[in-house]
PDB file as gemmi writes it, atoms N, CA and C in Angstrom:
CRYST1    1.000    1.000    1.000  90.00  90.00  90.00 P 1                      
ATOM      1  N   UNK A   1     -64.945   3.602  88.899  1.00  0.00           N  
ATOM      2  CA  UNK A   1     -65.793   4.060  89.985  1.00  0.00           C  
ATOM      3  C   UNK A   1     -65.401   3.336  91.258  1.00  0.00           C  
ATOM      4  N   UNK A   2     -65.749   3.723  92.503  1.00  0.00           N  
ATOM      5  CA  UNK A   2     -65.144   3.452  93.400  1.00  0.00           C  
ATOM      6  C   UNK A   2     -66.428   2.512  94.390  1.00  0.00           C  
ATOM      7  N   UNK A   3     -65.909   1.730  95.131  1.00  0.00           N  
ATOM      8  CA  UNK A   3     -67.224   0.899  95.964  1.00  0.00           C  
ATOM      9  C   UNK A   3     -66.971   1.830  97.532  1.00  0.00           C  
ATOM     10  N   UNK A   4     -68.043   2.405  97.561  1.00  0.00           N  
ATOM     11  CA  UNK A   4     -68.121   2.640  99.084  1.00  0.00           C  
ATOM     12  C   UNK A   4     -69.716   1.834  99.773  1.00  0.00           C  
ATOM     13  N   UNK A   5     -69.138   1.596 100.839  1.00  0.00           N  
ATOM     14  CA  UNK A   5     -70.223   0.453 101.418  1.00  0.00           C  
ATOM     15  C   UNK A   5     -70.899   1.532 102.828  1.00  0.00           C  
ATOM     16  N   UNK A   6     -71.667   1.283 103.371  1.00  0.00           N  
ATOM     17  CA  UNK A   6     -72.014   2.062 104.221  1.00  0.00           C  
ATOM     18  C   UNK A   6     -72.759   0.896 105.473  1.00  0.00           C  
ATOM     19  N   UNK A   7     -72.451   0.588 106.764  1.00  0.00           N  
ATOM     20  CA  UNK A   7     -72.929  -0.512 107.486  1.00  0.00           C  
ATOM     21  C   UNK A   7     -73.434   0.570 109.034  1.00  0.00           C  
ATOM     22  N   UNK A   8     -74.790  -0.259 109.177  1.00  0.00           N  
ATOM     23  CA  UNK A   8     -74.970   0.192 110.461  1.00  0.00           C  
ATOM     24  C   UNK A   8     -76.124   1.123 110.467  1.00  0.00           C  
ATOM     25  N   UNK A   9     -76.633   1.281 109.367  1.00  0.00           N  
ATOM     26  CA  UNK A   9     -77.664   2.421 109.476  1.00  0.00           C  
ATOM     27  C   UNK A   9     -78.721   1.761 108.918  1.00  0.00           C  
ATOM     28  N   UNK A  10     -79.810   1.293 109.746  1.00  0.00           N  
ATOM     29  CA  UNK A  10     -80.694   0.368 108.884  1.00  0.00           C  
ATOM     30  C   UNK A  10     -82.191   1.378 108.534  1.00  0.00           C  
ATOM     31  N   UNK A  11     -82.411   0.754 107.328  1.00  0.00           N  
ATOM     32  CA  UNK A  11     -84.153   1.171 106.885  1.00  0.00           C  
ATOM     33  C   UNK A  11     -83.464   3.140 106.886  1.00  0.00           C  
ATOM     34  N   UNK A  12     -82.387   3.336 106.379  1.00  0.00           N  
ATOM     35  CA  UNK A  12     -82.346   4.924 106.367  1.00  0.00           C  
ATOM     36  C   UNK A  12     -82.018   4.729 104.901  1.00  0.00           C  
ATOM     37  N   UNK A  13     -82.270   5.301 103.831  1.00  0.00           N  
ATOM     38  CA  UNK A  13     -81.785   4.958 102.397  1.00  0.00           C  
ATOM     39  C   UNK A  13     -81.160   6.115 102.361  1.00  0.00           C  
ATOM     40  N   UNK A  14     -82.025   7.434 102.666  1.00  0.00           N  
ATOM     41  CA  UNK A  14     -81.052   8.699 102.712  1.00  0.00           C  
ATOM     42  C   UNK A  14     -80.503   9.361 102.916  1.00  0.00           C  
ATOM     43  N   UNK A  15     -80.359   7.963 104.205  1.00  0.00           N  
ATOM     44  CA  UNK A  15     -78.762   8.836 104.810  1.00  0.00           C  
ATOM     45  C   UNK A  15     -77.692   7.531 104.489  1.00  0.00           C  
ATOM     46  N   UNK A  16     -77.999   7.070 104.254  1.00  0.00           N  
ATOM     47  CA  UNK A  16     -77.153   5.938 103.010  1.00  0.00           C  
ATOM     48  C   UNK A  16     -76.449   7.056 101.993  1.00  0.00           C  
ATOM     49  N   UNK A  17     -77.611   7.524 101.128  1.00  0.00           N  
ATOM     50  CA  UNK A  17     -76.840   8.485 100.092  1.00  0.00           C  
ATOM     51  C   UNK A  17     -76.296   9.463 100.213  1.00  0.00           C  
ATOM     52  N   UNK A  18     -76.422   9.956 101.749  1.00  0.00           N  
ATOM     53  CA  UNK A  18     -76.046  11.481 101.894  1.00  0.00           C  
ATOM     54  C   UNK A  18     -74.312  10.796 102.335  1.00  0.00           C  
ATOM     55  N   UNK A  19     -74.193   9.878 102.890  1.00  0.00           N  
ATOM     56  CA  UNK A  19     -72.702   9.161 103.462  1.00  0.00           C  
ATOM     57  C   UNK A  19     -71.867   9.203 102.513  1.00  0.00           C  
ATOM     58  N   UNK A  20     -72.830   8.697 101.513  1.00  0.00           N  
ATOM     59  CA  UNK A  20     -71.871   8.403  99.968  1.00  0.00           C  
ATOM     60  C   UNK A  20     -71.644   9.433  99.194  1.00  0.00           C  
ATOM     61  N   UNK A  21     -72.574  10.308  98.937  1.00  0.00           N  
ATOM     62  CA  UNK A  21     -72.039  11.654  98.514  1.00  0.00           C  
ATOM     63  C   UNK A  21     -71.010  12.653  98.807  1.00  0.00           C  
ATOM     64  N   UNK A  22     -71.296  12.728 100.222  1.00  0.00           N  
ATOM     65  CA  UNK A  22     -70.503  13.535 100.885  1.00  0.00           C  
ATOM     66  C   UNK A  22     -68.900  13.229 100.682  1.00  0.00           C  
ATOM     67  N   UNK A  23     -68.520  11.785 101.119  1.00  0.00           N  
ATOM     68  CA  UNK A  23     -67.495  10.826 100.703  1.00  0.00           C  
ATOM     69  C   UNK A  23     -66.460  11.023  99.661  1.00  0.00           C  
ATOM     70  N   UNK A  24     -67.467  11.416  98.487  1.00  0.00           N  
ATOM     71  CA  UNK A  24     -67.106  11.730  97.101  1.00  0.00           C  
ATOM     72  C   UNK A  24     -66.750  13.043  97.032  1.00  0.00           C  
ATOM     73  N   UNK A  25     -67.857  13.823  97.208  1.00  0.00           N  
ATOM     74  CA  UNK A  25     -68.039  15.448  97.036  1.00  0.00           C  
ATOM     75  C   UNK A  25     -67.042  16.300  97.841  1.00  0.00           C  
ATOM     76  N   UNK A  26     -66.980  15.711  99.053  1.00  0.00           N  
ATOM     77  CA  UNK A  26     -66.167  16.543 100.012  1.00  0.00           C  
ATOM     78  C   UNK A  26     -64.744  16.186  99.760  1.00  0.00           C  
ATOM     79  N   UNK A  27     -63.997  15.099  99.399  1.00  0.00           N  
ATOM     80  CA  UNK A  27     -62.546  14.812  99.272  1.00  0.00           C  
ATOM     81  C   UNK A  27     -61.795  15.072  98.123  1.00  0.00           C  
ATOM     82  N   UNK A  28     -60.942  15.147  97.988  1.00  0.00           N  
ATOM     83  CA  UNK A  28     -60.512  15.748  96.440  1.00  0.00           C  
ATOM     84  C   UNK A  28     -59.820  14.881  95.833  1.00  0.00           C  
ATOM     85  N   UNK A  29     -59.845  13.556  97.159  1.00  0.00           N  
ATOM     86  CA  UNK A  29     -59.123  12.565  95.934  1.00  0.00           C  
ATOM     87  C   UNK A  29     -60.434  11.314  95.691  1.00  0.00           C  
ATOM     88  N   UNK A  30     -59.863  10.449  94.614  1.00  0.00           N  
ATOM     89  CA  UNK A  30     -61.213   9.502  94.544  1.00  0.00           C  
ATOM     90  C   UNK A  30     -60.518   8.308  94.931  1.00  0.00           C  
ATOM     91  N   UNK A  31     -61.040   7.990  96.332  1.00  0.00           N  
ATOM     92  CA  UNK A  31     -61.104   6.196  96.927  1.00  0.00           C  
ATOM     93  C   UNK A  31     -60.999   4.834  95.870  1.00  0.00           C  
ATOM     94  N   UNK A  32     -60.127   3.802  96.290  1.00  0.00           N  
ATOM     95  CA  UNK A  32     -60.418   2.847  95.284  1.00  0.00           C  
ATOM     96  C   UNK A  32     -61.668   2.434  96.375  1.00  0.00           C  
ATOM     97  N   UNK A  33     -61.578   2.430  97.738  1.00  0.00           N  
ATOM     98  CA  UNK A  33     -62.752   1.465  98.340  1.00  0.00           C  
ATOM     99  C   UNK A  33     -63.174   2.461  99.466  1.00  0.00           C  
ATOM    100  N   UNK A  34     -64.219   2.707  99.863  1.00  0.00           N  
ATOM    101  CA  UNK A  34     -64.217   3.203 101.300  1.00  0.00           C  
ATOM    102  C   UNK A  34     -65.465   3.072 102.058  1.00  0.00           C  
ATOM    103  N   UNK A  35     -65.117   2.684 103.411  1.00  0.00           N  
ATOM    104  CA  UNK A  35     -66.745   1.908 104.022  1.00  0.00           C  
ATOM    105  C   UNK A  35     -66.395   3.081 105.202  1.00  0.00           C  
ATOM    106  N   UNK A  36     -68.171   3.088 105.479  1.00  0.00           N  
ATOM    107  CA  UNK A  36     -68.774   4.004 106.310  1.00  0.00           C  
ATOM    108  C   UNK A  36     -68.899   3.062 107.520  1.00  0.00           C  
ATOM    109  N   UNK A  37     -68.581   2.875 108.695  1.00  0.00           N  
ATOM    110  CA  UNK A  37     -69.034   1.905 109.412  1.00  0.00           C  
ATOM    111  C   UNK A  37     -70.145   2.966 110.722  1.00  0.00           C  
ATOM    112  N   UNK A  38     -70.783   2.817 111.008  1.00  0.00           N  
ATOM    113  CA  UNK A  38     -71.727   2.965 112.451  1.00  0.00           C  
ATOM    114  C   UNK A  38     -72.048   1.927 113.432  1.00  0.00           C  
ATOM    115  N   UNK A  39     -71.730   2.507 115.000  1.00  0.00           N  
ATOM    116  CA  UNK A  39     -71.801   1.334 115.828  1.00  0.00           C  
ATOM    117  C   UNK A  39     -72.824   1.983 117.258  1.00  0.00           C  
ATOM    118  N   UNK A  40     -73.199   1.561 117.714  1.00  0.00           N  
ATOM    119  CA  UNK A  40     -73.998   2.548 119.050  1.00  0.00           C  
ATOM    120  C   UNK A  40     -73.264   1.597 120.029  1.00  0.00           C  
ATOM    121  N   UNK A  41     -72.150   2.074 120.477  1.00  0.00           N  
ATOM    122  CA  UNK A  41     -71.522   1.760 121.911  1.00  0.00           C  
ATOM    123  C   UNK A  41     -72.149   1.351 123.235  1.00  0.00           C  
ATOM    124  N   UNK A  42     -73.357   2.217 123.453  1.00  0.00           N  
ATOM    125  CA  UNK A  42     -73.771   2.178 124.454  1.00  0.00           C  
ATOM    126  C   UNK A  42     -75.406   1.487 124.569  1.00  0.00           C  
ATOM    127  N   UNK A  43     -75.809   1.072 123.448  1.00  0.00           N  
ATOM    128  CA  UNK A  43     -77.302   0.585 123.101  1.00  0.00           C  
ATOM    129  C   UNK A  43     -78.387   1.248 123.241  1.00  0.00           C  
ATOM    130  N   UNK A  44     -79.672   0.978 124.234  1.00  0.00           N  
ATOM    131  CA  UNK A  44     -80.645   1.997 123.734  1.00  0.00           C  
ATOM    132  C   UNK A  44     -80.111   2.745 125.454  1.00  0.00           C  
ATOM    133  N   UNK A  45     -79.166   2.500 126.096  1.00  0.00           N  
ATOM    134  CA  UNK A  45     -78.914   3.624 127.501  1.00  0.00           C  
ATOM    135  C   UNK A  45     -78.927   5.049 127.058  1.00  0.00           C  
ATOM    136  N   UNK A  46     -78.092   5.778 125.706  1.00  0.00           N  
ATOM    137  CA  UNK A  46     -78.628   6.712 125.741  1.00  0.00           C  
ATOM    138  C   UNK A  46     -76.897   7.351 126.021  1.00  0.00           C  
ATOM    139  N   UNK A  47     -76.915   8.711 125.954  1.00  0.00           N  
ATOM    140  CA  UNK A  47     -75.604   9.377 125.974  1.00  0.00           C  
ATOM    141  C   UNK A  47     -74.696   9.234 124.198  1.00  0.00           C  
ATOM    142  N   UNK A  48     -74.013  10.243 124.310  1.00  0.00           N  
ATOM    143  CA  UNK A  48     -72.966  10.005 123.459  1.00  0.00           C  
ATOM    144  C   UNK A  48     -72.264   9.113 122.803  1.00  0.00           C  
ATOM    145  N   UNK A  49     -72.642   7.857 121.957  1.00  0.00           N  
ATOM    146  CA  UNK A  49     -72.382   6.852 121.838  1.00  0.00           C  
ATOM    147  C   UNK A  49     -72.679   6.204 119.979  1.00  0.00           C  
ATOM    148  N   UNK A  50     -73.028   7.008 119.407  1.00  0.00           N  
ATOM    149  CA  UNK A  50     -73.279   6.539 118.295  1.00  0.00           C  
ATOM    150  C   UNK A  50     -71.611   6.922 117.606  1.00  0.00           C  
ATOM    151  N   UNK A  51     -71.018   5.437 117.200  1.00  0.00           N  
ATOM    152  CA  UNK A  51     -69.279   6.002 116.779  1.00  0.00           C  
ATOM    153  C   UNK A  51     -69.640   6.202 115.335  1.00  0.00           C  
ATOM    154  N   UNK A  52     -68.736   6.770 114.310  1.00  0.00           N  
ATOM    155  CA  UNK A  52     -68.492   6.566 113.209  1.00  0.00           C  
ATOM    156  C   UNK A  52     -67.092   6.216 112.713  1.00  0.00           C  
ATOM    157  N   UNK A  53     -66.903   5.152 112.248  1.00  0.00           N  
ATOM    158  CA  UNK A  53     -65.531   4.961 111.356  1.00  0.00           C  
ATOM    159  C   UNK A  53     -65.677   4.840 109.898  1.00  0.00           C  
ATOM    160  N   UNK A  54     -64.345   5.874 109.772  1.00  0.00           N  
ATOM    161  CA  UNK A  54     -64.356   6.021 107.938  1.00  0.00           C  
ATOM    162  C   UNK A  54     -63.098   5.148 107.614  1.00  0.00           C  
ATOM    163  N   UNK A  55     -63.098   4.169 106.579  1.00  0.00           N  
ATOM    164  CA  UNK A  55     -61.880   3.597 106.337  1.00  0.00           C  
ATOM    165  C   UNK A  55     -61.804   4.083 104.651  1.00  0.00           C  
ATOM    166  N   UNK A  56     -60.800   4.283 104.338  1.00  0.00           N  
ATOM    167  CA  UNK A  56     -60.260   4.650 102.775  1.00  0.00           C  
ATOM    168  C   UNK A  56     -59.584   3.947 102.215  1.00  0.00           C  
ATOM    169  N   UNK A  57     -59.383   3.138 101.306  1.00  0.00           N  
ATOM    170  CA  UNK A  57     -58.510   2.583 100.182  1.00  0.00           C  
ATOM    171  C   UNK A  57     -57.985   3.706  99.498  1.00  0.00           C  
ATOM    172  N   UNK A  58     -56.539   4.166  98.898  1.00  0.00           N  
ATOM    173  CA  UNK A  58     -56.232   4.912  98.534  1.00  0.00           C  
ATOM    174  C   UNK A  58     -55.531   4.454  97.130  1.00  0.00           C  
ATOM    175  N   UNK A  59     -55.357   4.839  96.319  1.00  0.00           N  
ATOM    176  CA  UNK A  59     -54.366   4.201  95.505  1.00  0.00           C  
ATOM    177  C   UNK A  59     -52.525   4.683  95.791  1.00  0.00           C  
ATOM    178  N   UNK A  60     -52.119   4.082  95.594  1.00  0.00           N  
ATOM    179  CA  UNK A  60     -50.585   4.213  96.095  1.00  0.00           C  
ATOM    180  C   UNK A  60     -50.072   5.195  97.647  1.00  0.00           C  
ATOM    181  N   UNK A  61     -50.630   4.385  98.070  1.00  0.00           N  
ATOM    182  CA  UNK A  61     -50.683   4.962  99.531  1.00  0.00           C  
ATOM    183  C   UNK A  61     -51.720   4.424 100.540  1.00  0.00           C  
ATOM    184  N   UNK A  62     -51.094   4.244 101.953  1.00  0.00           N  
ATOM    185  CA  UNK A  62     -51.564   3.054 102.945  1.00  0.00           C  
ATOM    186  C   UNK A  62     -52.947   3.766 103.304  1.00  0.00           C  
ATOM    187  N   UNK A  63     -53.848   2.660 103.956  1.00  0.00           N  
ATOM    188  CA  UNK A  63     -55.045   2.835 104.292  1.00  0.00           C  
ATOM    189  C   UNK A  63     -55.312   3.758 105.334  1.00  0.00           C  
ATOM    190  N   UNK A  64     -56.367   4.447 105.413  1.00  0.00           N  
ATOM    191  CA  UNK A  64     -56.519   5.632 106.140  1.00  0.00           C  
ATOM    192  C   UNK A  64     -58.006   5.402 106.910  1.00  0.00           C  
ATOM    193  N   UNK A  65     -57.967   5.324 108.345  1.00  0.00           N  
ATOM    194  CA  UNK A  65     -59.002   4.625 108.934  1.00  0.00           C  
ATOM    195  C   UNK A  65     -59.084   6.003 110.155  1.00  0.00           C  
ATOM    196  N   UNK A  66     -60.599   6.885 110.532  1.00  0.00           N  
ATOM    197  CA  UNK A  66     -60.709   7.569 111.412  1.00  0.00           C  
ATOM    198  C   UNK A  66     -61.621   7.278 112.032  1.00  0.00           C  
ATOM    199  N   UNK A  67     -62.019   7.883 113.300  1.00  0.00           N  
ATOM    200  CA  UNK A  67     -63.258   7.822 114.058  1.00  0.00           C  
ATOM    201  C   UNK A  67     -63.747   8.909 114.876  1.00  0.00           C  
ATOM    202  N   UNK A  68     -65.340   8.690 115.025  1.00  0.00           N  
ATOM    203  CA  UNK A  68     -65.441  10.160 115.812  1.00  0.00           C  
ATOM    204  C   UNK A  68     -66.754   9.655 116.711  1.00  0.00           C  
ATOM    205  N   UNK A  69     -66.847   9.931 117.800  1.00  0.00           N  
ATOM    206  CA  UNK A  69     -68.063   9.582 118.877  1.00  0.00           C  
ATOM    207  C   UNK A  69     -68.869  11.112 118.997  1.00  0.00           C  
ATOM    208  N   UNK A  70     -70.223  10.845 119.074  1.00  0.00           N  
ATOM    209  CA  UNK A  70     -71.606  11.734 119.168  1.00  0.00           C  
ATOM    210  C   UNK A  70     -72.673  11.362 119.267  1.00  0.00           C  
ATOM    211  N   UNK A  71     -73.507  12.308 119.541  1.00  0.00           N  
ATOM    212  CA  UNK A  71     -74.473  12.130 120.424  1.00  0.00           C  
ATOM    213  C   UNK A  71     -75.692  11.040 119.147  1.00  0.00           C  
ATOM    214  N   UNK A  72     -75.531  11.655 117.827  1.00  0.00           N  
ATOM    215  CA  UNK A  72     -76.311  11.231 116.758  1.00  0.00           C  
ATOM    216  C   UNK A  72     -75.808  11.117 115.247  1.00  0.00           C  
ATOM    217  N   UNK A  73     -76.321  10.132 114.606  1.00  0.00           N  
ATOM    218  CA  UNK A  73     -75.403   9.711 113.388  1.00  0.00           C  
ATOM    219  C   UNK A  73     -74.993  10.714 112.765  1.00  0.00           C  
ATOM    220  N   UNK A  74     -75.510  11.700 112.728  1.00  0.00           N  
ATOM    221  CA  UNK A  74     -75.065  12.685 111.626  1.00  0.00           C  
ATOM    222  C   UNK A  74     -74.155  13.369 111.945  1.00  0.00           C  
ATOM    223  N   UNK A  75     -73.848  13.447 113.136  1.00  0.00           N  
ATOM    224  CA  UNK A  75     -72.920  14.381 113.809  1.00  0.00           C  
ATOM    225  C   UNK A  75     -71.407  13.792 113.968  1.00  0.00           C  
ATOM    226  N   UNK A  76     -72.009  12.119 114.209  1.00  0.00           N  
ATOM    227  CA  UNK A  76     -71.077  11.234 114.040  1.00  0.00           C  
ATOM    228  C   UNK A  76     -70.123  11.172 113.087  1.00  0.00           C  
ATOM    229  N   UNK A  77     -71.248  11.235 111.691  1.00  0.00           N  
ATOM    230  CA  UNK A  77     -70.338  11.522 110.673  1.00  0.00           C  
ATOM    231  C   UNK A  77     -69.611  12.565 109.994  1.00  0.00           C  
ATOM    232  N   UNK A  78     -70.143  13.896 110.453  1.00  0.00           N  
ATOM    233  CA  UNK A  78     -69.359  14.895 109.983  1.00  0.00           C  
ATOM    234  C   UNK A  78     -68.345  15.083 110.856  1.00  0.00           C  
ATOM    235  N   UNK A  79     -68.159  14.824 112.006  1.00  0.00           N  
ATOM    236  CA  UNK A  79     -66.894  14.757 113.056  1.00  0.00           C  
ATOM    237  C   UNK A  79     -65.734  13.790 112.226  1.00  0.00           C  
ATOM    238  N   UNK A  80     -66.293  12.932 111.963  1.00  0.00           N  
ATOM    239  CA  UNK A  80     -65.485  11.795 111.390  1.00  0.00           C  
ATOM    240  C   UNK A  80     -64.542  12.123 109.760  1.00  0.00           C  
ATOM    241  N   UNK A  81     -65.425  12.695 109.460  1.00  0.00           N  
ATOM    242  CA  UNK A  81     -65.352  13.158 108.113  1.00  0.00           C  
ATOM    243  C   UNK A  81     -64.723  14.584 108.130  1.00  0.00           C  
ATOM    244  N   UNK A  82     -64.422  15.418 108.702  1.00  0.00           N  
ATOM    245  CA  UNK A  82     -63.653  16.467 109.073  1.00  0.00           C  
ATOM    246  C   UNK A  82     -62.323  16.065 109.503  1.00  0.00           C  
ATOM    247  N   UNK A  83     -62.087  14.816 110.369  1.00  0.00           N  
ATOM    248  CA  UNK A  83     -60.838  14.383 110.354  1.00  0.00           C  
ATOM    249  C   UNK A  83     -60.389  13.539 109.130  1.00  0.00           C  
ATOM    250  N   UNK A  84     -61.171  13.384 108.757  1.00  0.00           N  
ATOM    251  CA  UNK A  84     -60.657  12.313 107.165  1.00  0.00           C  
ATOM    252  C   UNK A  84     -60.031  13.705 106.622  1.00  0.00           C  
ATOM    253  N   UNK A  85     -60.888  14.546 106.200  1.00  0.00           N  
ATOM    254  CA  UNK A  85     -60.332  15.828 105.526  1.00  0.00           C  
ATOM    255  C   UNK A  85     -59.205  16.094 106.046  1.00  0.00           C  
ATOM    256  N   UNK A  86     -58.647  16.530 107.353  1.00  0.00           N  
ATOM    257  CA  UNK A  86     -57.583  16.931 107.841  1.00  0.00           C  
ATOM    258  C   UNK A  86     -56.365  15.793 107.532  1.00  0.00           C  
ATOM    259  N   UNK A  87     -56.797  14.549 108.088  1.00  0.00           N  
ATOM    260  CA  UNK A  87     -55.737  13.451 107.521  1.00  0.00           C  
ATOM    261  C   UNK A  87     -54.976  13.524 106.358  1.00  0.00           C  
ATOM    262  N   UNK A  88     -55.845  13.664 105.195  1.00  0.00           N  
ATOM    263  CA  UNK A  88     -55.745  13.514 103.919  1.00  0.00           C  
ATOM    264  C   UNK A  88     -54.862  14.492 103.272  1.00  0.00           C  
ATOM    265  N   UNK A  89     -55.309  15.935 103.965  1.00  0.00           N  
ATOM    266  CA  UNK A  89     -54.561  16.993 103.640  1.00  0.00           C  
ATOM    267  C   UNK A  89     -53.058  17.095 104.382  1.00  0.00           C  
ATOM    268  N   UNK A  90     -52.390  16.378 105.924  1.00  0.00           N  
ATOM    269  CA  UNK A  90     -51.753  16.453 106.506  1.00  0.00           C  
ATOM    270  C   UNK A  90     -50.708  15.549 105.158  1.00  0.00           C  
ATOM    271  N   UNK A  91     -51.127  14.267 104.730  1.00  0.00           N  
ATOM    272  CA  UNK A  91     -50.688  13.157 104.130  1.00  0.00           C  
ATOM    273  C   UNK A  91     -49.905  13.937 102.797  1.00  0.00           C  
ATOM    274  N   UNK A  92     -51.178  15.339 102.098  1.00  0.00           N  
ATOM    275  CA  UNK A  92     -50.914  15.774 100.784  1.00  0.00           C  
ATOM    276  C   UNK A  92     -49.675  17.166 101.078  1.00  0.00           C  
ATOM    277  N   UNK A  93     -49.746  17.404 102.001  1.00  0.00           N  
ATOM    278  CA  UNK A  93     -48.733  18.165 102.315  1.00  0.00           C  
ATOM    279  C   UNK A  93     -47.485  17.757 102.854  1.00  0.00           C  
ATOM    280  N   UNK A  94     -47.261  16.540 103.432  1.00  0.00           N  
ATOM    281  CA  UNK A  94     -45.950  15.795 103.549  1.00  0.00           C  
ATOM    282  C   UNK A  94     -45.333  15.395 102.446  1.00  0.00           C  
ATOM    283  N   UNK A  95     -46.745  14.702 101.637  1.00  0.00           N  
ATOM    284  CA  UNK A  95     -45.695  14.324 100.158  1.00  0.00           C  
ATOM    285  C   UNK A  95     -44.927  15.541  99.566  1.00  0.00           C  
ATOM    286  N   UNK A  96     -45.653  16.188  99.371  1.00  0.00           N  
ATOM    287  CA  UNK A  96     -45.701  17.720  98.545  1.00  0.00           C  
ATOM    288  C   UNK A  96     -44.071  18.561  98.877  1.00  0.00           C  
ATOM    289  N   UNK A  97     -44.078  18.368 100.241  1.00  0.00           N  
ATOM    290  CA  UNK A  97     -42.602  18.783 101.397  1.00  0.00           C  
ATOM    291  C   UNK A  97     -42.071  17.698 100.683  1.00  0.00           C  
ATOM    292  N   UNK A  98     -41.835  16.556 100.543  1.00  0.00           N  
ATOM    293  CA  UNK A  98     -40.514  15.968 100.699  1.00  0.00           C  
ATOM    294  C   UNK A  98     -40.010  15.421  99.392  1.00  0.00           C  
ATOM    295  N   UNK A  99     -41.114  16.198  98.449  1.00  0.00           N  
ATOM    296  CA  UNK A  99     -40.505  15.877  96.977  1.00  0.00           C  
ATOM    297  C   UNK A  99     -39.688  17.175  97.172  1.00  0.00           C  
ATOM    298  N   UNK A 100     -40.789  18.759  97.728  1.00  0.00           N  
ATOM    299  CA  UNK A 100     -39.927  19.819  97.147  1.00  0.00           C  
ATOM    300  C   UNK A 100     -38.392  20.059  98.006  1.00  0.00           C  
ATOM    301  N   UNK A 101     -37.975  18.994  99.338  1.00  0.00           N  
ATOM    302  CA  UNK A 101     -37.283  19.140  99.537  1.00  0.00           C  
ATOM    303  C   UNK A 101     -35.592  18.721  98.814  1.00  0.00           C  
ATOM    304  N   UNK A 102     -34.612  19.638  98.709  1.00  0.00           N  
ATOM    305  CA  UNK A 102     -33.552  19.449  97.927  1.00  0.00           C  
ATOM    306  C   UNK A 102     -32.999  18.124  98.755  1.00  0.00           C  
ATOM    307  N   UNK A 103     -32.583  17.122  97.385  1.00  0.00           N  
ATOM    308  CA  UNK A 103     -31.878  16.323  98.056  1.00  0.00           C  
ATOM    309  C   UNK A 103     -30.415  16.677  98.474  1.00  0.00           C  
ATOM    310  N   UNK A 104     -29.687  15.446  98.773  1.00  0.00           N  
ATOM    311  CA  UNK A 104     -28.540  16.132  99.530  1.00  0.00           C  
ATOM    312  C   UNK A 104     -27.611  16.121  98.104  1.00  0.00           C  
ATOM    313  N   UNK A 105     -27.365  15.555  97.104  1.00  0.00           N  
ATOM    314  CA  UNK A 105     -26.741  15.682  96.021  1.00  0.00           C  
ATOM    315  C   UNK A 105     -26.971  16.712  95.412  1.00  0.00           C  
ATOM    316  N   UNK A 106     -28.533  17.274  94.828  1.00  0.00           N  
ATOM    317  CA  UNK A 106     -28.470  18.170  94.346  1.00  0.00           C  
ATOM    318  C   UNK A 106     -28.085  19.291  94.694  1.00  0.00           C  
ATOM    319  N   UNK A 107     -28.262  19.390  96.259  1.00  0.00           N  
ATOM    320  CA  UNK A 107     -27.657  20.827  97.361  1.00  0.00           C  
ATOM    321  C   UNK A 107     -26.003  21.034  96.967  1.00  0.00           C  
ATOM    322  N   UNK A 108     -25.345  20.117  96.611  1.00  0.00           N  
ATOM    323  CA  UNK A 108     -24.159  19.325  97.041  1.00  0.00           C  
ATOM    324  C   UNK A 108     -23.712  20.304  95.347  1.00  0.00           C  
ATOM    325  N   UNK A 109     -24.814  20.175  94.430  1.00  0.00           N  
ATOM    326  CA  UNK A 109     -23.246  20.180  93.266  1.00  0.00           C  
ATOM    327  C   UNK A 109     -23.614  21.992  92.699  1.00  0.00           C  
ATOM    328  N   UNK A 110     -25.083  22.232  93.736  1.00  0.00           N  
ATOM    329  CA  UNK A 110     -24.944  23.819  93.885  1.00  0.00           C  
ATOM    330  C   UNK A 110     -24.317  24.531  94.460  1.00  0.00           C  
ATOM    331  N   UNK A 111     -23.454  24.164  95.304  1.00  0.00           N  
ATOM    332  CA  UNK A 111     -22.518  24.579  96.107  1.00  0.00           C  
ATOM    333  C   UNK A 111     -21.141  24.953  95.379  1.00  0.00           C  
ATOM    334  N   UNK A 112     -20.955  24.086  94.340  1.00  0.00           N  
ATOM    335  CA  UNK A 112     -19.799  24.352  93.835  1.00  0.00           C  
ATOM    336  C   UNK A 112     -19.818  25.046  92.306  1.00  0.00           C  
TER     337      UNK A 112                                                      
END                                                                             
């Protein structure tokens, strides 16, 4: 099972669980670690300012850290979490390309 931590959202329990679910539910791969971070940039002034950063532990493959600014946590986090998705998939489709690409040997002894 995987530790995801969630910081920054105090006295909310269920949106604690909705962070962590989503986390799980929405990605298709499973995290060795991944923290939810929330920060309010701007304090109680008001405006667009609540950030979200998602960081991922991955197994065999480097850490994957996004962010997204809005007006309110939740929005924060599905902004954030829509680019995790896109990341993840950009990452699964490079691997995917450069296994199916022919190396230069094998091109090499089809030729002849």
């Amino acid at each position: 099972m995987s530790a995801i931590e969630v910081f920054g959202i105090p006295r909310a329990r269920v949106a604690r669980e909705r962070v962590a679910r989503e986390l799980v539910a929405r990605l298709r791969v499973r995290p060795m670690a991944a923290r939810a971070t929330f920060f309010d940039d701007n304090g109680p002034k008001g405006g667009a300012a609540i950030r979200c950063a998602l960081t991922m532990r991955l197994p065999h493959a480097p850490t994957v850290r996004v962010e997204h600014t809005a007006e309110v946590t939740r929005l924060a986090f599905d902004g954030a979490l829509g680019k995790l998705e896109r990341q993840l998939l950009y990452r699964r489709r490079r691997a995917r390309d450069s296994r199916r690409r022919p190396k230069k040997y094998f091109a090499a002894r089809l030729a002849y």
